[in-house]
Wavefront OBJ file of the C-alpha trace (Angstrom):
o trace
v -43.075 1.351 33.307
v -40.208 3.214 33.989
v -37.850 1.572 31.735
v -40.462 1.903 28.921
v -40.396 5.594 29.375
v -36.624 5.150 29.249
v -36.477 3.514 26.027
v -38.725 6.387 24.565
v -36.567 9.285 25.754
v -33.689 7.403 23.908
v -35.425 7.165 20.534
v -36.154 11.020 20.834
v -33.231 11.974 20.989
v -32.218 12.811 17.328
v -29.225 11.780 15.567
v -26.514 14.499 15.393
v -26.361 15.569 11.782
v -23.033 16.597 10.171
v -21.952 20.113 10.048
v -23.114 22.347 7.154
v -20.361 24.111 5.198
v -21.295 26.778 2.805
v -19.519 28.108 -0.366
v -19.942 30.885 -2.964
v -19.378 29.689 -6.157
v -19.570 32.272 -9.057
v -21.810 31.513 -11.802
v -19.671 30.003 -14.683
v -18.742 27.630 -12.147
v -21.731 25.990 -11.066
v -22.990 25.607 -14.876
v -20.245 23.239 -14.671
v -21.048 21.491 -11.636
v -24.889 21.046 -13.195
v -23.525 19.727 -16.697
v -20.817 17.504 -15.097
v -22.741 16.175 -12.408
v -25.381 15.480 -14.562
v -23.051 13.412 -16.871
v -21.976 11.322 -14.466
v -25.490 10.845 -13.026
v -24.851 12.207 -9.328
v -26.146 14.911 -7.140
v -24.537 18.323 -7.284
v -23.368 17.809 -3.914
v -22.162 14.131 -4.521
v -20.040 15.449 -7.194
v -18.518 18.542 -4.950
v -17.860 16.546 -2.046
v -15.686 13.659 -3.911
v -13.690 16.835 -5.005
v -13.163 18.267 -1.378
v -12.306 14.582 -0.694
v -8.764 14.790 -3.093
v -7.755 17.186 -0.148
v -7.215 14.250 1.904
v -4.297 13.237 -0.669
v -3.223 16.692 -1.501
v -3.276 20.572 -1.344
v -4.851 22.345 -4.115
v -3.204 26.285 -4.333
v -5.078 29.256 -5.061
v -3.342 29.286 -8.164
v -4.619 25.700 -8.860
v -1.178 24.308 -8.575
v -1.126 20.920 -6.700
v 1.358 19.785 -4.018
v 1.384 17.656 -1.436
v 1.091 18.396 2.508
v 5.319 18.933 2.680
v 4.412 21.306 -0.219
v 6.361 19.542 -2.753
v 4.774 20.114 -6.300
v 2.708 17.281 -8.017
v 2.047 17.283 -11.726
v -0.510 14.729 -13.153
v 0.342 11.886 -15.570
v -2.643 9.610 -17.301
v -1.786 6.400 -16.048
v -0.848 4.940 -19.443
v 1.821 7.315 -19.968
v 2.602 6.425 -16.568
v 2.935 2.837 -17.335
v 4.832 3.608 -20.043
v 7.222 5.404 -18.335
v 7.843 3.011 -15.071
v 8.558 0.599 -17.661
v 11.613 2.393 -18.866
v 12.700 2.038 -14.865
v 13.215 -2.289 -15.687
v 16.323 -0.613 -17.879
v 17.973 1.080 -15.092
v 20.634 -0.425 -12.887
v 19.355 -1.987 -9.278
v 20.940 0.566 -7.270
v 18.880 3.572 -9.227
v 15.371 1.421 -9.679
v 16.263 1.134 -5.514
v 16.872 4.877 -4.831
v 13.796 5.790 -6.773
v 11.283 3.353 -4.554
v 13.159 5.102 -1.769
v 12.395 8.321 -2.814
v 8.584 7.444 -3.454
v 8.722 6.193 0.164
v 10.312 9.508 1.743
v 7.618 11.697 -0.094
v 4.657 9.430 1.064
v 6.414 9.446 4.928
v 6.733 13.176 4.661
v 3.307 13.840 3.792
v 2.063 11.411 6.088
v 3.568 12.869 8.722
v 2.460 16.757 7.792
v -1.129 14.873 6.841
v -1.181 13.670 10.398
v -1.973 10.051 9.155
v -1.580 7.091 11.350
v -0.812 3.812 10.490
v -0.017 2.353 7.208
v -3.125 1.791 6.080
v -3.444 5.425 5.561
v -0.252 5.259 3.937
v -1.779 3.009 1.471
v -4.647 4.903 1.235
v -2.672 7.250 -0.081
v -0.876 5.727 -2.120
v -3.780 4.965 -4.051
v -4.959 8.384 -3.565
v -2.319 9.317 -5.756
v -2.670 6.865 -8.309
v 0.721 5.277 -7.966
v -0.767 2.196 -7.005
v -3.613 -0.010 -7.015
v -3.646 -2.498 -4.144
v -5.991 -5.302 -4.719
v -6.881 -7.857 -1.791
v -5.541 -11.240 -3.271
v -6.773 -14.548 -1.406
v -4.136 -17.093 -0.799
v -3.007 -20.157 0.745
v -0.233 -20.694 3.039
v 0.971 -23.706 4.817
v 1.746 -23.760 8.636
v 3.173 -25.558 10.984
v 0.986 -27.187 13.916
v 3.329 -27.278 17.277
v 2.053 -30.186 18.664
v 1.450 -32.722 15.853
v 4.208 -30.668 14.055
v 2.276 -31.002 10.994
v 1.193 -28.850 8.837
v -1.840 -27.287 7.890
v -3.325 -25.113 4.693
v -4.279 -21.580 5.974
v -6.623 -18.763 3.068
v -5.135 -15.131 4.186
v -6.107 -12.043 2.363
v -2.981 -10.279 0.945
v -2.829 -6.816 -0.695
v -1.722 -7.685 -4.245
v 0.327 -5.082 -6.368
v 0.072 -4.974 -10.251
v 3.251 -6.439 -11.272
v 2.725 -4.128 -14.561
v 3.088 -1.209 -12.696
v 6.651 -1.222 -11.133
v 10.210 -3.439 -10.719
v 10.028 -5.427 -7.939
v 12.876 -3.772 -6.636
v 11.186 -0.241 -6.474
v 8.315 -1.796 -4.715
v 10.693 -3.187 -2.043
v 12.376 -0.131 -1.271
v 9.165 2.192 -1.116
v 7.633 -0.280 1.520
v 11.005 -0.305 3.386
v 10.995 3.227 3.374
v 7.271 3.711 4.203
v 7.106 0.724 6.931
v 10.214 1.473 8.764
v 11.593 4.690 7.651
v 14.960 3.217 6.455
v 16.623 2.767 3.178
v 16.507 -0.845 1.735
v 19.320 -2.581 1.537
v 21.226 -1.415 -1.836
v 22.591 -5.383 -2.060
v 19.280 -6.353 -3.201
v 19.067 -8.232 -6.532
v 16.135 -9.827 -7.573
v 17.453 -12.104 -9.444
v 19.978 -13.287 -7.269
v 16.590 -13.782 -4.730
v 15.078 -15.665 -7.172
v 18.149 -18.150 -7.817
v 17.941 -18.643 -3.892
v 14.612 -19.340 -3.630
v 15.119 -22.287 -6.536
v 17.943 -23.595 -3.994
v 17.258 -27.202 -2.801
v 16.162 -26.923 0.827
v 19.483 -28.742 1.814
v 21.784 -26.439 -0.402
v 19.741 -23.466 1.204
v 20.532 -24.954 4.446
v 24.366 -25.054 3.838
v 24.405 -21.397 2.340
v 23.197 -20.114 5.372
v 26.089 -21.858 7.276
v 28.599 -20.772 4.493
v 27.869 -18.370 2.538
v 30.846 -18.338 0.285
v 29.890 -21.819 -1.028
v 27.904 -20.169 -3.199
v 29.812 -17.225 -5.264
v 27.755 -16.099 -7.176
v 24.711 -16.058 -4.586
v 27.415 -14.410 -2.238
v 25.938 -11.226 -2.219
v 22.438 -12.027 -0.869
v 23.769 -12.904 2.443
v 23.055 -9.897 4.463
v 19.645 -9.281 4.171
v 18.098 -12.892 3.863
v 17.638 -13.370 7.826
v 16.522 -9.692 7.800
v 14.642 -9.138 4.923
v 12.306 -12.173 5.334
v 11.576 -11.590 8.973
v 10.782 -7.956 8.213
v 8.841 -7.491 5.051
v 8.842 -11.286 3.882
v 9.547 -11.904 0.544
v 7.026 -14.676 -1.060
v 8.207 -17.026 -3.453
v 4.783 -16.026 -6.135
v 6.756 -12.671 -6.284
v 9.238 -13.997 -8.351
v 6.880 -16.506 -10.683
v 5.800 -14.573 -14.064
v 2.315 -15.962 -14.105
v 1.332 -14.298 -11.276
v 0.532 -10.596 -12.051
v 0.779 -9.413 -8.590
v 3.285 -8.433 -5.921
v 2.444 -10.391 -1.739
v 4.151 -9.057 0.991
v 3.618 -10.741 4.383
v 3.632 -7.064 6.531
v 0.664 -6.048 4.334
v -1.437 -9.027 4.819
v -4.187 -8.864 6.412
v -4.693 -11.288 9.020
v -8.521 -11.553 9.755
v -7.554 -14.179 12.535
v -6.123 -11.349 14.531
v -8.444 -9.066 13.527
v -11.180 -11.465 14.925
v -9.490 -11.675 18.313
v -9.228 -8.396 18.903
v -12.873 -7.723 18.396
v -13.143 -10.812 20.947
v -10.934 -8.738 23.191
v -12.935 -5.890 23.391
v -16.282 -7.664 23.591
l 1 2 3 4 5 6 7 8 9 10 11 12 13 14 15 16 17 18 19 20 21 22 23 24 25 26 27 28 29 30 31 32 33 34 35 36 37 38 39 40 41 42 43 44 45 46 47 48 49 50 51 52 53 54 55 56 57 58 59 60 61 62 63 64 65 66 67 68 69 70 71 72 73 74 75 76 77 78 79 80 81 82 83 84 85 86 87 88 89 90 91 92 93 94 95 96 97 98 99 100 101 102 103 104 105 106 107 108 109 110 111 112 113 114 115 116 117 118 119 120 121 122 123 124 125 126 127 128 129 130 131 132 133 134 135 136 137 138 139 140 141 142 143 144 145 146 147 148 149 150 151 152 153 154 155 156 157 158 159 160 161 162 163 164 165 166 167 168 169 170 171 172 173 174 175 176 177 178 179 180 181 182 183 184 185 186 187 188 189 190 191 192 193 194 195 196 197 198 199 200 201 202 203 204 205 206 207 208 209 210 211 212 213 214 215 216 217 218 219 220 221 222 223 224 225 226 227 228 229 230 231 232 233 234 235 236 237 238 239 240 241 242 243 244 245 246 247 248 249 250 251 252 253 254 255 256 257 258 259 260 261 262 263 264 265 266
């Protein structure tokens, strides 16, 4: 009886409700709210709330200039002037295509760290917010090792896959350097020296990594490949041109692990 009157308390007690937050809007202004609300077929409040949301991403002056949270001034681009644009980028050198991912990186780490953000899924998050780039979870299937039978087994992992229409490979490389471990990539990086290493034999790769000079013309790619792989892994599909979009091994998303740790806690 006593637990029965237990249970009942507990379903009386209401839910906490969010916090109400009032605004005065002048009248022009929420004509325009009605008429554009009603366009796109949402609520009034729907439709002001998925505004107040952008302030997640960025800071919106009284003078309705935008910046981000380290108060660095944003303009906006439509995205297919934008493609058009990062296109140019495949023209430049692969030192400059380099320094510009790094710069992407540094603004993103700055206002993450102003924002108060977390991990790097915020960071991504982001990203996205500002329309830079989409990430797209990508299914794919890589082959392991088994350390007893040392066999090896086919594994599906979820990757976050980045338009390869969007931006060089090597400006990709060097924002995620930048964002993941706050450092500048390494300004050796060539993708198409990469990509001539990955086509090695695995007996020819095996005797570059002993000697190096072997190779001349691959020469240069010797001081990031131990580093670079082990850090933000570079995948092989990267460099294919009918796959249309960038894998990188530090954004995957490993529901294995994900799995145990919900084990963990249970």
């Amino acid at each position: 009886m006593n637990i029965n009157k237990e249970v009942d308390l507990k379903k009386k007690i209401p839910e906490k409700r969010p916090p109400i937050f009032t605004l005065r809007l002048n009248e022009e202004l929420i004509e325009k709210i009605d008429k554009l609300s009603g366009e796109m077929g949402v609520s009034k409040s729907k439709f002001a709330k998925s505004y107040i949301q952008l302030s997640e991403y960025f800071l919106v002056e009284p003078n309705l200039n935008l910046t981000t949270f380290a108060k660095m001034d944003l303009s906006i681009f439509p995205t297919e002037i934008l493609k058009d644009l990062l296109q140019l980028l495949q023209l430049l050198p692969e030192k400059n295509q380099i320094a510009i991912g790094d710069k992407l990186g540094t603004i993103i780490n700055n206002n993450f760290q102003t924002a108060g953000l977390q991990n790097l899924d915020e960071k991504r998050e982001l990203i996205q917010g500002f329309n830079w780039i989409k990430f797209t979870p990508v299914h794919l299937i890589d082959e392991e090792k088994v350390s007893k039978t040392k066999e090896t087994q086919k594994i599906e992992r979820q990757f976050w896959g980045i338009p390869k229409d969007m931006w060089p490979i090597s400006v990709i490389h060097a924002m995620l350097y930048r964002l993941i471990y706050n450092k500048k990539f390494n300004s050796i990086w060539e993708a198409s020296l990469y990509k001539k290493y990955l086509e090695l034999t695995p007996e020819r790769k095996k005797n570059f990594k002993k000697n190096p000079k072997i190779y001349k013309d691959l020469n240069k790619v010797k001081d990031f490949l131990y580093e670079f792989e082990g850090e933000i892994g570079s995948r092989k599909e990267n460099f294919e041109a009918e796959h249309i979009y960038y894998y990188f091994d530090v954004l995957r998303i490993e529901e294995e692990k994900n799995e145990e740790i919900i084990e963990e806690k249970k």
